[in-house]
C-alpha positions in Angstrom: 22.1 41.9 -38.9 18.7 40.2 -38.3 18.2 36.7 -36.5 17.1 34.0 -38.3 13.2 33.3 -38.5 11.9 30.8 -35.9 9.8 27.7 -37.6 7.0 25.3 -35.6 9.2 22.1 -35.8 6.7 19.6 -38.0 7.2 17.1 -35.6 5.4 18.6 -32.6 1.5 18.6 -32.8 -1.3 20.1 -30.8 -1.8 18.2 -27.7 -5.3 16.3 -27.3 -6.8 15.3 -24.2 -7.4 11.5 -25.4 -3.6 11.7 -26.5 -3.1 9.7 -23.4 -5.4 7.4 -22.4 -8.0 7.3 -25.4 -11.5 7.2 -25.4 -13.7 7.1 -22.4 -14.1 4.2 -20.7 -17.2 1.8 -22.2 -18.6 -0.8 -20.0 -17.5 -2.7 -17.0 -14.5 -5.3 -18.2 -15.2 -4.1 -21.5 -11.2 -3.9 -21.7 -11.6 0.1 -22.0 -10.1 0.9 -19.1 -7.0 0.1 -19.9 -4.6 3.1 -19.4 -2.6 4.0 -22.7 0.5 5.7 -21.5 2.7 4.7 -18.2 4.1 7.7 -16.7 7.8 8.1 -15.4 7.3 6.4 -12.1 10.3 9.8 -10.9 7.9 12.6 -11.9 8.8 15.1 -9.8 5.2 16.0 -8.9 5.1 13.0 -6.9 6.9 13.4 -3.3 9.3 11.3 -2.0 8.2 7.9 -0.9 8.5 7.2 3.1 11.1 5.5 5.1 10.4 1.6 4.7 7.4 0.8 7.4 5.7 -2.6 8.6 3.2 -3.9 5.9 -0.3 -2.8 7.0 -1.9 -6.0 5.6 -0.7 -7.5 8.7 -3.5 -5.8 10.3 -6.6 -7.4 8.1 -8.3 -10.2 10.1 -6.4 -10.0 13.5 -8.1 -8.0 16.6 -6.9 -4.7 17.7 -6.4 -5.9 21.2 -3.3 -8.0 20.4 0.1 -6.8 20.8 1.4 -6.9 17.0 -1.5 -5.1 16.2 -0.9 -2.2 18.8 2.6 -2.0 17.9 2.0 -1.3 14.1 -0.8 1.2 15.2 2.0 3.0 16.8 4.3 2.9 14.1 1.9 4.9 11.4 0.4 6.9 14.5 -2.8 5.1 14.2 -5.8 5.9 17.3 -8.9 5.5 18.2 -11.5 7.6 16.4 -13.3 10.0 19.0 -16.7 10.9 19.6 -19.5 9.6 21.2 -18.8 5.8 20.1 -15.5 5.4 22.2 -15.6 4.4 26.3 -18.9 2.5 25.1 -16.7 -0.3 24.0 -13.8 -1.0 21.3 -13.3 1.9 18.6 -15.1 1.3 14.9 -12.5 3.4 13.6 -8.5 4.3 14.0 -7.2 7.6 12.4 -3.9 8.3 11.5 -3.9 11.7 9.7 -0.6 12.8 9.2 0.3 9.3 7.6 -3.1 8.9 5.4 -3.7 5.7 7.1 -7.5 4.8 8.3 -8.7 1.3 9.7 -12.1 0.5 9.9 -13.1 -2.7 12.4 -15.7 -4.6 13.6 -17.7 -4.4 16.9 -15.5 -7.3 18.5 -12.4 -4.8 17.5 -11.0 -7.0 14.1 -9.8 -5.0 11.9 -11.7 -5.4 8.7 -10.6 -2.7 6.2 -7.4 -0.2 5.4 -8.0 2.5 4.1 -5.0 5.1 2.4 -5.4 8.8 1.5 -4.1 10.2 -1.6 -6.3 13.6 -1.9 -6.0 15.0 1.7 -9.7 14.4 2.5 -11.2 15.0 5.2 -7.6 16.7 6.7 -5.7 13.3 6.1 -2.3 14.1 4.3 -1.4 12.3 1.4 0.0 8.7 2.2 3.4 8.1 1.3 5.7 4.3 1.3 4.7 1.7 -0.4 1.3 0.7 -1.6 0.7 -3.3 -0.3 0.7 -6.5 -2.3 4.1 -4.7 -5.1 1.5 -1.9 -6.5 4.8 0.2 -5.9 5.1 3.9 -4.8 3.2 5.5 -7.3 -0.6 6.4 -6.8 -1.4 7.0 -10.6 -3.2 4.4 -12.6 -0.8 3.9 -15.1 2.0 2.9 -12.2 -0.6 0.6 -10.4 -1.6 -1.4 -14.0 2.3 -1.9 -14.8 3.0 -3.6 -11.5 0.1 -5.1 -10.5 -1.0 -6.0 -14.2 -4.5 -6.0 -15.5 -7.1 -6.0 -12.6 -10.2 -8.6 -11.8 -12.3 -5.7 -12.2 -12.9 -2.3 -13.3 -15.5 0.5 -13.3 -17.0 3.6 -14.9 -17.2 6.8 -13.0 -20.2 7.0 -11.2 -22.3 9.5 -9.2 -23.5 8.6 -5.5 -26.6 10.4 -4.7 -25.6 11.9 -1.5 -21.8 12.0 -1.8 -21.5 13.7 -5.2 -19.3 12.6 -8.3 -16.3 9.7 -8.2 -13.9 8.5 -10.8 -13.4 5.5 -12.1 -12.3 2.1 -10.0 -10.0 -0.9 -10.3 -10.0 -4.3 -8.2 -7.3 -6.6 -7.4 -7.6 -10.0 -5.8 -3.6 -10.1 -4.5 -2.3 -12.6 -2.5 -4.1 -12.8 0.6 -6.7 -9.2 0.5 -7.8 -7.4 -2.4 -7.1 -4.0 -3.4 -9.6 -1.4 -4.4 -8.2 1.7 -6.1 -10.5 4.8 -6.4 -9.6 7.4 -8.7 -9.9 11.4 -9.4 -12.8 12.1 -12.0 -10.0 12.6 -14.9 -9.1 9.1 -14.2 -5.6 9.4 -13.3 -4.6 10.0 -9.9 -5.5 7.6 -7.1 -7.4 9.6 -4.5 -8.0 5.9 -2.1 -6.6 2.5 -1.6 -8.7 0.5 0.3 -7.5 -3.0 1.1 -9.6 -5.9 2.8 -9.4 -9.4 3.1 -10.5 -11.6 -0.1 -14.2 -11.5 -1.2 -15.8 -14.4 -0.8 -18.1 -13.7 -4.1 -15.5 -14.5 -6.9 -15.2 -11.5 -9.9 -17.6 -11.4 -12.3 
């Protein structure tokens, strides 16, 4: 006795790279960019998020000589950069590898930028918790435009000269510090969040 003959079922189709997120993206704020599809926030790609850790926004604005400050540097694991810079005054930079965390501050020590990891450059591990200002667990475009909503600004992949290829970019002015979201070339994956206080120069 033979086994019945095995049909394609007519519903499934080949799949097509622009299946997803549809045409490349046109010009800045030319409402291209949008993302098509929103992903299932549980794909088990992603890792588990973090244990529940003080917001880093805190950090934006305030000096890193005060005691608030040095206490949430020691919650992530957060130190002072080494090299030639440090003993010749307050540290430029603070590292935290293991938790994807960088902070970038000025030369009278206030911290001016946060930077987090998602593409274990430069041997940072991938950051994991939440992402400031509600933008959720999730470092994919799709998860950051469902909760943050449509963003002030967006760009087109772009070359730097010295630094090679980058993906393309999305701006938030949140509550309090905007939020800059870098992304792989295929436009999907968030590779760096960088948070900073509000730009003075409103969006174009």
């Amino acid at each position: 006795m033979g086994f019945p003959e095995r049909r394609a079922d007519p519903d499934q189709h080949a799949y097509r790279p622009d299946d997803r997120y549809g045409t490349k993206p046109g010009p800045r704020n030319a409402g291209s960019h949008e993302p098509l599809a929103f992903r299932d926030h549980t794909d088990p790609v992603d890792p588990p998020p973090a244990p529940a850790r003080t917001d880093l926004t805190q950090l934006l604005g305030r000096t890193v000589l005060e005691v608030r400050v040095q206490q949430i540097c020691q919650e992530y694991g957060l130190i002072p950069r080494t090299g030639a810079a440090v003993g010749s005054g307050l540290s430029r930079s603070y590292l935290a590898r293991e938790s994807g965390v960088e902070l970038a501050a000025d030369a009278h020590g206030v911290v001016t930028a946060i930077f987090l990891h998602f593409h274990g450059d430069n041997g940072f591990s991938s950051y994991r918790g939440e992402i400031p200002g509600g933008a959720g667990s999730v470092p994919r475009r799709a998860a950051l435009w469902a909760s943050l909503g449509r963003p002030e600004e967006s760009g087109d992949p772009y070359r730097d000269r010295f630094l090679g290829d980058y993906g393309p970019w999305d701006v938030w002015a949140l509550e309090g510090f905007d939020l800059h979201a870098q992304y792989s070339l295929d436009g999907e994956a968030a590779t760096r969040v960088t948070l900073t206080l509000p730009d003075p120069q409103p969006f174009r």
